[in-house]
Residue frames relative to the residue before (quaternion, step in Angstrom):
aa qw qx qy qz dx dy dz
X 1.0000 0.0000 0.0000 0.0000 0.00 0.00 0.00
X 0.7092 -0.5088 0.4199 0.2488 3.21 -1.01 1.23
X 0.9094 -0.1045 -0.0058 0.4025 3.30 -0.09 -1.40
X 0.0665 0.8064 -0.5717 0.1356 3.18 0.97 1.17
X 0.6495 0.4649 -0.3382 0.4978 3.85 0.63 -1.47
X 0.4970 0.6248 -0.3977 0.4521 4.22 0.65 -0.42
X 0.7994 0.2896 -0.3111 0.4246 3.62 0.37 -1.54
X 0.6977 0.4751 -0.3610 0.3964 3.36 1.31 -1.30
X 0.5546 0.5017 -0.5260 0.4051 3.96 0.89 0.33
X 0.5807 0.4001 -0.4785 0.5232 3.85 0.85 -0.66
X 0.6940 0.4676 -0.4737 0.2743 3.63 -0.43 -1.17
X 0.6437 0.4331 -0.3665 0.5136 3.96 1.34 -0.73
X 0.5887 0.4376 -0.4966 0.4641 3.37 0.69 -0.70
X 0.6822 0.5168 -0.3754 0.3559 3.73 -0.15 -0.94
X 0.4948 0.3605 -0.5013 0.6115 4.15 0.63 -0.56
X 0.5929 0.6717 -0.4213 0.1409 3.58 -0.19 -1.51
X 0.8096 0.2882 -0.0975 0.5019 3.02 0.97 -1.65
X 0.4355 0.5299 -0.4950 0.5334 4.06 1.33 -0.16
X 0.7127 0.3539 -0.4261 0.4304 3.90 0.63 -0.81
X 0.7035 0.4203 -0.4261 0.3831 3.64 0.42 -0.66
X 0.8909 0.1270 -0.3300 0.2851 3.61 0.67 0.04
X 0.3248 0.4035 -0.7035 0.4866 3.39 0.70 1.66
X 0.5873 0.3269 -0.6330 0.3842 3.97 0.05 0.50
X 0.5079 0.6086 -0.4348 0.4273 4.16 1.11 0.19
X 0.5673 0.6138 -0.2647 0.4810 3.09 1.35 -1.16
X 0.7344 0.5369 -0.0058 0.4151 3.33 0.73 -1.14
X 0.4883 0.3119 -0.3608 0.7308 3.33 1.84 -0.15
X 0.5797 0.4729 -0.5582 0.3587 3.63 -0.16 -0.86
X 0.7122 0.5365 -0.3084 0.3314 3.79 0.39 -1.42
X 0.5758 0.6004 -0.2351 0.5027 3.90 1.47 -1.04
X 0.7931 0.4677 -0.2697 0.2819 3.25 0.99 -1.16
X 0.4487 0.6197 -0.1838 0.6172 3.07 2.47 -1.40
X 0.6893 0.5101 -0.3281 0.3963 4.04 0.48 -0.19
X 0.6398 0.3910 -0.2899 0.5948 3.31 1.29 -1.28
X 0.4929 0.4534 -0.5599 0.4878 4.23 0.20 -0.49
X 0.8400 0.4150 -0.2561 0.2379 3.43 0.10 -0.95
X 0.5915 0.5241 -0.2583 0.5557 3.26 1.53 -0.71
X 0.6063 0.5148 -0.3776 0.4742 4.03 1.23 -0.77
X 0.6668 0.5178 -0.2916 0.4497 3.55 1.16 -0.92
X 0.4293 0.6372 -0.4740 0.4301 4.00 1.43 -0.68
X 0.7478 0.5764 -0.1363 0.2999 2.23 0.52 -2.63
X 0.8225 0.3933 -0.2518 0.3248 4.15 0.24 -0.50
X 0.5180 0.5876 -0.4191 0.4591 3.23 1.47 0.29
X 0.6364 -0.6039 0.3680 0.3081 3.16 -1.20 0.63
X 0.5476 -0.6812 0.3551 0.3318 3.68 -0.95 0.88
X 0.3350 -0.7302 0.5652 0.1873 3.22 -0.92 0.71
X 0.3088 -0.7558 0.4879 0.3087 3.86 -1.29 0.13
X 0.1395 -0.7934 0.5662 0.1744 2.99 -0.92 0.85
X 0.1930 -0.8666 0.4599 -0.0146 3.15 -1.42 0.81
X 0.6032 0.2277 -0.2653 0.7169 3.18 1.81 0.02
X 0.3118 -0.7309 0.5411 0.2752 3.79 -1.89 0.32
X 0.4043 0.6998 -0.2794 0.5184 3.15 2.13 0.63
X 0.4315 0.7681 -0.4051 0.2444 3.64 0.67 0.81
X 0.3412 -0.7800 0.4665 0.2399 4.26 -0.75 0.95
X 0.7094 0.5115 -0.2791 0.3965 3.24 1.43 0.45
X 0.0452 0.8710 -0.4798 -0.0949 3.42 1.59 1.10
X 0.7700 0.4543 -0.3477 0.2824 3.42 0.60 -1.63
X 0.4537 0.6001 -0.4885 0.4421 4.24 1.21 0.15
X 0.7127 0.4957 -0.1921 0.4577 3.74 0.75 -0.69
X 0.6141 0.5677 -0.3954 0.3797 3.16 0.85 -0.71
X 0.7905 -0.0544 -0.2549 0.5543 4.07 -0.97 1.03
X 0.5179 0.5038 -0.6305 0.2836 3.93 0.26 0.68
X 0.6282 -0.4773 0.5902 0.1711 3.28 -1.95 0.18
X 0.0677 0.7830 -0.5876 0.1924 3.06 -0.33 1.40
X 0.2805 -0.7072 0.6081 0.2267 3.57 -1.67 0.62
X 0.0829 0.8042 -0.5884 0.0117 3.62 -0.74 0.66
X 0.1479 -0.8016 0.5785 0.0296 3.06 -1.37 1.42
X 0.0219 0.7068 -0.6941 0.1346 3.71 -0.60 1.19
X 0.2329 -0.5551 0.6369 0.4817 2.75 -2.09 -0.86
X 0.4389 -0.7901 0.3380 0.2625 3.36 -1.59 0.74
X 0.4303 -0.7459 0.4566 0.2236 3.61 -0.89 0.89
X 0.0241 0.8531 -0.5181 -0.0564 3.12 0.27 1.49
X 0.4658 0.6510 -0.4196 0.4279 3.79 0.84 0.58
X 0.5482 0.4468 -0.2115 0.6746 3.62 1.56 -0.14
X 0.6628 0.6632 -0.3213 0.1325 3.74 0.80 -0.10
X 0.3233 -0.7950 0.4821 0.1763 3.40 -0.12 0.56
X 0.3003 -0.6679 0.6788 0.0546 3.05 -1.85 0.78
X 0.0742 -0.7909 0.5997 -0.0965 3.26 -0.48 1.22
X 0.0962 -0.8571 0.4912 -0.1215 3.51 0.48 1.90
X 0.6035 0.4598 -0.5271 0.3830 3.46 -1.34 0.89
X 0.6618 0.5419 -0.4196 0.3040 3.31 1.06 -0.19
X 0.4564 -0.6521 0.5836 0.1610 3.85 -1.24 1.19
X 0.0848 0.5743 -0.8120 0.0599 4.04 -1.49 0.18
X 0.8948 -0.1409 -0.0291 0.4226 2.98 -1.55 1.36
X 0.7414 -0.4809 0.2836 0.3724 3.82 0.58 1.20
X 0.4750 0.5295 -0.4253 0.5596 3.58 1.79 0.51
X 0.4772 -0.5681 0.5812 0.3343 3.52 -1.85 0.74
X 0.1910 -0.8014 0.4850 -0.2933 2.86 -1.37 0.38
X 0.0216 0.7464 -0.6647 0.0246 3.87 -1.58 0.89
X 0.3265 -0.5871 0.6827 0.2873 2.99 -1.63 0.26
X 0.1780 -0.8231 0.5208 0.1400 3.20 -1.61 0.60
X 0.3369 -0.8000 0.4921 0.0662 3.50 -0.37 1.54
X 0.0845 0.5777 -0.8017 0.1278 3.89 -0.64 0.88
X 0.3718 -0.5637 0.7339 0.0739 2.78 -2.34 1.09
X 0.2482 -0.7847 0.5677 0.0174 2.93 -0.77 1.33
X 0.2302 -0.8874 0.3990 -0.0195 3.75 -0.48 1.37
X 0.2088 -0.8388 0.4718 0.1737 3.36 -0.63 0.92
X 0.8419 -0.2302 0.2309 0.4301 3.22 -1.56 -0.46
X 0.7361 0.4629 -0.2110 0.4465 3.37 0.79 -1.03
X 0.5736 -0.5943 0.3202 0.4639 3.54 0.86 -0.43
X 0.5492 0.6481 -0.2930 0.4387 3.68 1.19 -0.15
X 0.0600 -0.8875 0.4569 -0.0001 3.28 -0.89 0.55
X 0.3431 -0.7498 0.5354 0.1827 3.74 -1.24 0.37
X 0.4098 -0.6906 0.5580 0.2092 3.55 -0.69 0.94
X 0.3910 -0.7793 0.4840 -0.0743 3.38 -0.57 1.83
X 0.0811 -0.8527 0.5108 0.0733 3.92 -0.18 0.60
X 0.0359 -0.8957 0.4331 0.0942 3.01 1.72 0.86
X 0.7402 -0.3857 0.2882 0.4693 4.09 0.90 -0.06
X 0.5477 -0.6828 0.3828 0.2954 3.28 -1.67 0.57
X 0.2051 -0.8287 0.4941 0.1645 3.93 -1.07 0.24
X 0.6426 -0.4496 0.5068 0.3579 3.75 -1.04 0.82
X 0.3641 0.6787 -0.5982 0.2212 3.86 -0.72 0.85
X 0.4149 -0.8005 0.3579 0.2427 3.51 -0.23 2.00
X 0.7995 0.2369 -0.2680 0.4826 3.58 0.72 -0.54
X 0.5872 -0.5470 0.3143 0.5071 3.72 1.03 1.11
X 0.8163 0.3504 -0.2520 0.3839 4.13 0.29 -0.14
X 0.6478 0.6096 -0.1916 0.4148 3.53 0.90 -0.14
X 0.3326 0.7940 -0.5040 -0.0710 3.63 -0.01 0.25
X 0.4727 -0.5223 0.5546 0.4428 3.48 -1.08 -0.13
X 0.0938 -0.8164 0.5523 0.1401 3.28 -0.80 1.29
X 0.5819 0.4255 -0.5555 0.4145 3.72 0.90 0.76
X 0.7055 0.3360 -0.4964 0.3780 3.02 0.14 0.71
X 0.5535 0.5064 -0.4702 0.4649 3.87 0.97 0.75
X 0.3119 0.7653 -0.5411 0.1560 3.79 1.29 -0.31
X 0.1222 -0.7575 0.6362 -0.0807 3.36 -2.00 0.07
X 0.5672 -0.6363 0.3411 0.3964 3.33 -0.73 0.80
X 0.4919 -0.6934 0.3716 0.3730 3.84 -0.45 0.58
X 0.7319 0.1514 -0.1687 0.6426 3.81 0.65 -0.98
X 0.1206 -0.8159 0.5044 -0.2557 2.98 -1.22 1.64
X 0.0683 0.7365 -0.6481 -0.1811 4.11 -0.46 -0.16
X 0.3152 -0.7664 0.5570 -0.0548 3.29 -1.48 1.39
X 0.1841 -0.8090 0.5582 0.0024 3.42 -0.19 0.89
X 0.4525 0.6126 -0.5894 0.2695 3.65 -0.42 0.95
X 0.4864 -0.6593 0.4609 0.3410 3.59 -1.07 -0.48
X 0.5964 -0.6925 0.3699 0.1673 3.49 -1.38 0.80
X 0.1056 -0.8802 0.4542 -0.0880 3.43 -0.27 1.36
X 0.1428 -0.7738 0.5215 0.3300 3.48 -0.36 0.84
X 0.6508 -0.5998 0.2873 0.3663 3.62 -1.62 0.45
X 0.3238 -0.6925 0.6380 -0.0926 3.32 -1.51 1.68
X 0.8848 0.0046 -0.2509 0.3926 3.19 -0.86 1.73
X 0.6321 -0.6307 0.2184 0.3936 3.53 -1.39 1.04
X 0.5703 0.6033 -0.3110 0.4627 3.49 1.32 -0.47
X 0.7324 0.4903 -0.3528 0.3141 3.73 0.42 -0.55
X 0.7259 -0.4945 0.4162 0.2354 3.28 -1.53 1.04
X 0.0190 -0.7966 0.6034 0.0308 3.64 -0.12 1.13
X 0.4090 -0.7419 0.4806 0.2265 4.04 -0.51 1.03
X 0.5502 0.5417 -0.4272 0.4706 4.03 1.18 -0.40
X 0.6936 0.5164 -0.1898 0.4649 3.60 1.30 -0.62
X 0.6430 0.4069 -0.3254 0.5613 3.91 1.22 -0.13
X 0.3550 -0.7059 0.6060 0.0923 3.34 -1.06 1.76
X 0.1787 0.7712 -0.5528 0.2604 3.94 0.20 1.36
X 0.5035 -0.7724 0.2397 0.3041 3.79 1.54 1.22
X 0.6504 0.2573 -0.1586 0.6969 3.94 1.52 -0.16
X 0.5838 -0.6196 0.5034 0.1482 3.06 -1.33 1.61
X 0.1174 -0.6402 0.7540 0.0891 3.21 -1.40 1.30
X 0.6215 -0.6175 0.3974 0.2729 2.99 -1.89 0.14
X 0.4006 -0.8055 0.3020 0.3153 3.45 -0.46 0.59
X 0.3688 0.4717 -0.4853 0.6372 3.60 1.07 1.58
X 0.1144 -0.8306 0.5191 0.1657 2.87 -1.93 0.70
X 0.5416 -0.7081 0.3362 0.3037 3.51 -0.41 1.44
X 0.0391 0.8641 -0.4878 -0.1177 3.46 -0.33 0.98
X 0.4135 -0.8133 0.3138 0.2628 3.46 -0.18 1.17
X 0.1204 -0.8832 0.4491 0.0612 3.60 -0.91 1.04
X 0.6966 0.2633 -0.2718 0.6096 3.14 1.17 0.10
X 0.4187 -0.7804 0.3463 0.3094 3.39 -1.14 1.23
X 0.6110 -0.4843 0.4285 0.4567 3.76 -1.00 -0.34
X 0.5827 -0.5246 0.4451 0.4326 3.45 -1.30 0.38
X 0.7216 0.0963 -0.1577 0.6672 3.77 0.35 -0.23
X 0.0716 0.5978 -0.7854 0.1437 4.34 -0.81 1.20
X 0.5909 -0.5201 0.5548 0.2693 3.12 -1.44 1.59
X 0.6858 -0.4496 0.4628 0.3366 3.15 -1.73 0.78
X 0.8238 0.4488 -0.0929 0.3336 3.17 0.80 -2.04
X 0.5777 0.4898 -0.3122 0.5735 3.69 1.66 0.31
X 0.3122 -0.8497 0.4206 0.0609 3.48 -1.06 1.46
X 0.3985 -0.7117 0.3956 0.4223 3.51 0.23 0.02
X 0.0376 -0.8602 0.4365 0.2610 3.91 0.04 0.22
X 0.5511 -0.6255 0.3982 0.3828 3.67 -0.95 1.03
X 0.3334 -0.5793 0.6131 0.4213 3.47 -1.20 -0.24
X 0.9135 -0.2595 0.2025 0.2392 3.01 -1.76 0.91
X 0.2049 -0.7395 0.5156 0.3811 3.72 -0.40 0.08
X 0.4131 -0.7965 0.4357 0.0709 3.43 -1.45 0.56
X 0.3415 0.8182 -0.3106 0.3429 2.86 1.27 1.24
X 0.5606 -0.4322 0.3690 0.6023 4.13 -0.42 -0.05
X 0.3032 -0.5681 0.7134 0.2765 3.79 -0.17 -0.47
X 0.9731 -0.0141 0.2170 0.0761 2.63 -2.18 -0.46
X 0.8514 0.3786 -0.0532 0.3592 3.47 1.11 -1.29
X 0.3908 0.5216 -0.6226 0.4331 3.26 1.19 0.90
X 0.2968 0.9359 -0.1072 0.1568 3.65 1.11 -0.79
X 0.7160 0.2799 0.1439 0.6231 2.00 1.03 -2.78
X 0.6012 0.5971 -0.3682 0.3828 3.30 0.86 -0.65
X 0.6966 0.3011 -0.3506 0.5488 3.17 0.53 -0.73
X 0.5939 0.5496 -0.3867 0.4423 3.73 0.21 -0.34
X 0.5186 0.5377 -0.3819 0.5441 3.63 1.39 -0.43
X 0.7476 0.3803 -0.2320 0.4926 3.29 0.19 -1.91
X 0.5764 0.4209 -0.4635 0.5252 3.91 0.13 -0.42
X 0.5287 0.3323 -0.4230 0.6566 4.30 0.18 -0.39
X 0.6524 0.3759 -0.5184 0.4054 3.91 -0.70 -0.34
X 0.6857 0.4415 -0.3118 0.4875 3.79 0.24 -1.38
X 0.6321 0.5468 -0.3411 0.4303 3.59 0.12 -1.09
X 0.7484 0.3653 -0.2003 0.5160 3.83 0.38 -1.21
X 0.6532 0.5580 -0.3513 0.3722 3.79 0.98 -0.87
X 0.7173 0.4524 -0.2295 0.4776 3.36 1.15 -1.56
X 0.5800 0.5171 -0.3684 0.5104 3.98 1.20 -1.00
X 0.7335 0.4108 -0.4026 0.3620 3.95 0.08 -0.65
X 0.4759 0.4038 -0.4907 0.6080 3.94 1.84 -0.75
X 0.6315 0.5445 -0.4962 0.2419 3.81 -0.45 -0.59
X 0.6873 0.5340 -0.1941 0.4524 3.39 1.00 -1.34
X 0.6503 0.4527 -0.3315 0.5121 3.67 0.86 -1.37
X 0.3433 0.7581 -0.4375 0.3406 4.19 0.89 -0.29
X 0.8460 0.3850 -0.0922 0.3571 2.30 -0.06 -2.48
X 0.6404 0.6519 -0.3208 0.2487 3.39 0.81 -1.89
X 0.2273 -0.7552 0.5447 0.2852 4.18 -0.09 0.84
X 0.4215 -0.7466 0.4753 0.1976 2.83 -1.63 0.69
X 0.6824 -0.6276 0.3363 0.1651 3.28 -0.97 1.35
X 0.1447 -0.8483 0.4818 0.1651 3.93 -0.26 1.10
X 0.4886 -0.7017 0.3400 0.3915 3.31 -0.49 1.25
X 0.4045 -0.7109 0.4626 0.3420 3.52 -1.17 -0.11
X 0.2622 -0.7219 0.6363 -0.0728 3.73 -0.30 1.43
């Protein structure tokens, strides 16, 4: 059939271009997130003082001071993670208040040759402490989710990622940045969509050209 290569070039062009703009869709949403996260992000920090709270989704990306002590016997390694093209972990300690509740503490990342191991005398810290960093809820399939660790006192479900260091931070303990705040990825694709739409539109007229047409039989 003549124009068979024609439909099967629209029908590719036509995903082509539904994919290239839900990856628009998808900036628009990145861009509406960062306004919102820059606007979290500039209010003054609030203190928190319990990890028992009915207002998770107010907290989530604000700046917060919290003073506990941390339970570094409950702490968790949360291996695979890289900094500056080194292996590597982050190291999660619930930090406990007065009441008995706690927040899971990214107190920062450590040097660990096969990405899971660290030496944990050399990452110590004073036990009662106030951390200054900002509240993040949990990001990616690998990461330590606190609603999911059975440690007998309720943590919050966010994780405090520390941003400012301590007056004495172990040599061997990195501060980690927060996230970058930027469009990612999906102007990129979009156009890498729409550029697959042209490519399949113009290759399927090219083909139906060539393809001779068939003389009926009489």
């Amino acid at each position: 059939m003549r124009y068979a290569a024609l439909i099967l070039g629209l029908g590719a062009a036509a995903l082509f271009t539904r994919l290239g703009v839900w990856q628009l869709d998808r900036l628009d949403q990145r861009r509406a997130l960062n306004t919102a996260l820059e606007t979290r992000l500039a209010a003054p920090p609030i203190a928190l003082t319990t990890g028992v709270v009915a207002t998770v989704d107010s907290l989530t990306f604000r700046r917060v001071r919290a003073s506990g002590v941390f339970a570094f016997a409950d702490e968790v390694v949360e291996g695979g993670r890289t900094f500056r093209g080194a292996p590597g972990a982050y190291l999660l300690t619930p930090l406990r208040f007065a009441d008995g509740s706690a927040v899971l503490v990214l107190r920062g990342w450590s040097y660990a040759p096969d990405g899971m191991t660290v030496e944990r005398g050399a990452v110590v810290e004073a036990e009662s402490v106030t951390v200054e960093g900002v509240l993040l809820p949990v990001a990616g399939r690998w990461s330590v989710r606190p609603d999911t660790l059975p440690r007998g006192y309720p943590l919050l479900p966010l994780v405090l990622r520390r941003t400012t260091p301590p007056p004495a931070l172990p040599e061997r303990l990195a501060i980690v940045a927060l996230p970058p705040r930027d469009n990612g990825p999906h102007l990129a694709y979009a156009i890498q969509w729409f550029a697959f739409a042209v490519i399949a539109l113009v290759g399927g007229v090219i083909l139906a050209r060539r393809q001779p047409v068939r003389a009926g039989s009489g």
